[in-house]
C-alpha positions in Angstrom: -87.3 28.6 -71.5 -85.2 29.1 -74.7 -86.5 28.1 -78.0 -86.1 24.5 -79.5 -85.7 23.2 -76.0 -86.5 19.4 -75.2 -87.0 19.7 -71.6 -90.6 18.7 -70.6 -93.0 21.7 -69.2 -93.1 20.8 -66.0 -89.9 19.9 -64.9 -87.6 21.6 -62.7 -83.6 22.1 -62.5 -83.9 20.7 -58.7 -85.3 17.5 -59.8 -82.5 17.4 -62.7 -79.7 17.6 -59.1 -81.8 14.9 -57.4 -81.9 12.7 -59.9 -78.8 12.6 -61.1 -77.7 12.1 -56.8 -80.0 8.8 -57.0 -78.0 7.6 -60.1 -74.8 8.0 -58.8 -76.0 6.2 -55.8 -77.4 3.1 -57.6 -74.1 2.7 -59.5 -72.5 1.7 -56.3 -69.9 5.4 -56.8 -68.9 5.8 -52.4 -70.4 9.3 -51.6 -67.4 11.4 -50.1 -67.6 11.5 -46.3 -68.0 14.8 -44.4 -64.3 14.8 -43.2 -63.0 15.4 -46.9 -59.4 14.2 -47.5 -59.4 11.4 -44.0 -57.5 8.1 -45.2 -59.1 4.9 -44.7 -57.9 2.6 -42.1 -54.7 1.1 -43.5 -54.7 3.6 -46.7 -52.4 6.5 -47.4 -53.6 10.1 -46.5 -54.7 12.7 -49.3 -51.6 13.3 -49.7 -50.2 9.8 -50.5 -47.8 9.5 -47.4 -47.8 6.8 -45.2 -49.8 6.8 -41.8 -47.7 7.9 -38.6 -47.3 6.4 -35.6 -49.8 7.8 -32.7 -47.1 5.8 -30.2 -43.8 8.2 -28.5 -40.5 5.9 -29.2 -41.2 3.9 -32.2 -39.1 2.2 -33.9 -35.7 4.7 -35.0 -34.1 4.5 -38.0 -33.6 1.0 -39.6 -36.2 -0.4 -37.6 -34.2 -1.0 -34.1 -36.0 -1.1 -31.0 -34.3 0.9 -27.7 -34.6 -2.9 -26.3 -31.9 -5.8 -24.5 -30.0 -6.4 -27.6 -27.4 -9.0 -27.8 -24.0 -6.5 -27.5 -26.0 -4.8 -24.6 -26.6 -7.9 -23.3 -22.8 -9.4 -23.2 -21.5 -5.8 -21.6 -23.9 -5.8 -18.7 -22.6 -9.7 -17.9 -19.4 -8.5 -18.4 -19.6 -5.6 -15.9 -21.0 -8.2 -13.3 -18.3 -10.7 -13.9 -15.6 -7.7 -12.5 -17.9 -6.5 -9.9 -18.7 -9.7 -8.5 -14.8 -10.9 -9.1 -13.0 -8.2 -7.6 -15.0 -8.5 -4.5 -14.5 -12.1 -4.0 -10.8 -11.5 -4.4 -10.8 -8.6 -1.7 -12.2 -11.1 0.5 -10.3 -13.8 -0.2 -7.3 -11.6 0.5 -8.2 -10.4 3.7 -9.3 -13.9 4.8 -5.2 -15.0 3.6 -3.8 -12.3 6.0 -6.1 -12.7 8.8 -5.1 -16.1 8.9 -1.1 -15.2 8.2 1.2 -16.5 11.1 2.6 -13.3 13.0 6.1 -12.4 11.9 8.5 -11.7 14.2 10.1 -8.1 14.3 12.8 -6.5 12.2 16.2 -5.9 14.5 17.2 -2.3 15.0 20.3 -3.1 12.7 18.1 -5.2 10.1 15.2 -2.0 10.1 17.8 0.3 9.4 19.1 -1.3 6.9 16.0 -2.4 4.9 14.7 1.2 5.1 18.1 2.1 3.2 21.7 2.0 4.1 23.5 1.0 6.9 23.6 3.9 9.7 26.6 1.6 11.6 28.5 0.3 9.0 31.5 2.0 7.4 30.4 5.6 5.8 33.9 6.6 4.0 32.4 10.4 3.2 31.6 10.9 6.9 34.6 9.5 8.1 36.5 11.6 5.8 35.1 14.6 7.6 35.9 13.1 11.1 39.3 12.7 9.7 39.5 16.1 8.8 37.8 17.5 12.1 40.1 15.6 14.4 43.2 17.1 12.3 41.9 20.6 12.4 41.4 20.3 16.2 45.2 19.0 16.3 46.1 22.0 14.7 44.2 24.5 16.0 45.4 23.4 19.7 49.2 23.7 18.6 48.8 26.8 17.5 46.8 28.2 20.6 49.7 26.5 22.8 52.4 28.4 20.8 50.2 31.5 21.7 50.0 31.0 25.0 46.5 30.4 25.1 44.0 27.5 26.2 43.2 25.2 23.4 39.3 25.5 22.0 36.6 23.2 23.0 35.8 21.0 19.9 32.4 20.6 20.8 29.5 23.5 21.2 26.1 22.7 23.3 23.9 23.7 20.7 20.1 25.4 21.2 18.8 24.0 18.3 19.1 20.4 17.4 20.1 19.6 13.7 17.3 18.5 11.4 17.7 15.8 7.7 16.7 12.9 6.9 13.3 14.0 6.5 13.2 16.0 10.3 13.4 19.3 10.7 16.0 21.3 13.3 13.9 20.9 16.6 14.5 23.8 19.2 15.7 22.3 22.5 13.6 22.8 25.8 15.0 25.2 28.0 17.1 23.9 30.8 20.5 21.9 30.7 22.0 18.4 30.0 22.4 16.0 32.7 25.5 14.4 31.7 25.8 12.6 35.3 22.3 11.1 34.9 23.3 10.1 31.1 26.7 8.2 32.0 24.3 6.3 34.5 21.4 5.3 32.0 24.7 4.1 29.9 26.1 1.6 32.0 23.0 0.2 33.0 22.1 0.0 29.0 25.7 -0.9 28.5 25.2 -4.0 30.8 22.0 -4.7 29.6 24.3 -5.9 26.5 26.5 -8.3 28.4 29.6 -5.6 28.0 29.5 -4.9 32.1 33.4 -5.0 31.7 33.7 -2.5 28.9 32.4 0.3 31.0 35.6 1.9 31.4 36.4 2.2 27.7 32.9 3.7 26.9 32.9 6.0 29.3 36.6 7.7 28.4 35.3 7.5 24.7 32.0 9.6 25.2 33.5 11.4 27.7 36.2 12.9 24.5 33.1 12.9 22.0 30.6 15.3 24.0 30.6 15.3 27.8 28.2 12.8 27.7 25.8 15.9 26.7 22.7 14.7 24.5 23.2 18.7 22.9 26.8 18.3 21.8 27.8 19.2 18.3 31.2 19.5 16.8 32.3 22.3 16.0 34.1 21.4 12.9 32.1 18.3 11.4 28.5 19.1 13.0 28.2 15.7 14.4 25.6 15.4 17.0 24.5 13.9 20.2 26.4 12.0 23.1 27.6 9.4 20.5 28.7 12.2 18.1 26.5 10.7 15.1 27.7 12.0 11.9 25.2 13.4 10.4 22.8 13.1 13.2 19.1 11.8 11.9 21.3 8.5 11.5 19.9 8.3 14.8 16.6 8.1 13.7 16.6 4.6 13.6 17.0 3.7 16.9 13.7 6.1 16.9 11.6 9.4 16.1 13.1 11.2 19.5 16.7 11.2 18.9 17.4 15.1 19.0 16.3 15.1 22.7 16.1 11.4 24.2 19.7 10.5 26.1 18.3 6.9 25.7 18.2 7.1 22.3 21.3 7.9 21.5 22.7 5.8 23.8 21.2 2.7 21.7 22.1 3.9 18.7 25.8 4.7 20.1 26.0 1.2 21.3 24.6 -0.4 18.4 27.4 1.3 16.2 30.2 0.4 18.1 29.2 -3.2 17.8 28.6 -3.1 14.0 31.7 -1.2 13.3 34.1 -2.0 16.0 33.0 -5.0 18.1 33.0 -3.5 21.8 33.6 0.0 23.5 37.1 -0.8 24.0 37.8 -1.1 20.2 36.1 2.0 19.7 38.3 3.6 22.2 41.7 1.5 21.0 40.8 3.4 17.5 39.9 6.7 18.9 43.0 6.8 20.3 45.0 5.7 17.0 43.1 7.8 15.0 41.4 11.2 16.4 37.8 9.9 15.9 35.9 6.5 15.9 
């Protein structure tokens, strides 16, 4: 111990700590807790921030919730008003045509024409080429007469049946026509139509235009078949088969003559006049 000293002999430095503890404590000062710089409940942290959330998917920015809000809400009903909607108008459509009356059937001539065209009615381009076919054959038969030689067939039996309009050429089975069998499916298909007294005309006019040969094609226009279609898939719309089905032809033939000339024998009056029909 120093000189001029006050402290009291006796005393220690510990009991100077302790006491000066047991002051602090009866002036009410909190003692710091063991966990130094832990913020109370509600407080700040040492640090002076703000407590964070223990909970994933608080609240983002501004506040908002991931929750229904009111826009989400009006696009959900929306998307349930067109889902619901469109399906009741499905069914209400297929109830209307289940409940349609039946309609009745498109005529050959009426099919053809709706589907674009008329395959019977005058074609001036096509009959331009019969025009010129029937005046080549004219010419080329004089001048094999002035030679001394027989005049050229003006029709070819082909081996491969023209194609267009969508069909492609289609090569014929092996075997030949049956012209004999043909002429006979005509007249019976020919008075079918109520033209029992036109048989002579029609068969003079095929007779000229192929042989009565479903495989016939001219040789200088390329029309086809036993009615010498011009082009041939006009055919088509008496149906799919007309490369290769007599009968098919046949009802086309007889349907053109009607729409274009009224009955075999003014096909075969014009034929006659004019080289071709």
């Amino acid at each position: 111990m120093s000189p001029g000293s006050s402290q009291p002999e006796g005393e220690r430095p510990q009991d100077t700590g302790r006491q000066a503890r047991r002051s602090r404590r009866a002036s009410g000062r909190p003692a710091r807790s063991a966990s130094a710089g832990a913020a109370p409940a509600g407080g700040t942290s040492a640090g002076g921030e703000p407590p964070r959330s223990g909970r994933r998917g608080g609240p983002g920015p501004g506040g908002k919730r991931g929750g229904l809000t009111p826009k989400r809400i009006a696009v959900i009903a929306a998307v349930t008003v067109v889902l619901v909607g469109g399906g009741a108008y499905t069914a209400h459509t297929a109830i209307q045509n289940a409940s349609a009356p039946a309609q009745e059937p498109l005529a050959l001539d009426e099919l053809a024409r709706a589907l674009g065209g008329d395959p019977f009615g005058p074609d001036p381009a096509a009959d331009a080429l019969k025009a010129q076919a029937a005046q080549a054959l004219k010419e080329d038969a004089l001048r094999r007469k002035r030679e001394g030689r027989e005049p050229l067939d003006h029709i070819k039996i082909v081996k491969e049946a023209p194609g267009g309009g969508g069909f492609d050429p289609k090569q014929l089975p092996a075997g030949t026509a049956n012209p004999t069998g043909n002429k006979a499916l005509g007249k019976q298909m020919l008075e079918a139509r109520g033209w029992g007294d036109q048989w002579g005309c029609l068969e003079k006019l095929w007779m000229k235009e192929s042989g009565w040969n479903e495989r016939a094609m001219n040789r200088s226009s390329g029309a086809y078949g036993i009615p010498q279609s011009l082009p041939g898939h006009k055919m088509a719309s008496a149906g799919a088969d007309w490369q290769t089905n007599p009968a098919t032809q046949i009802e086309w033939g007889l349907t053109y003559i009607k729409g274009r000339y009224g009955s075999p024998c003014g096909a075969w009056g014009h034929s006659q006049a004019k080289g071709w029909y």
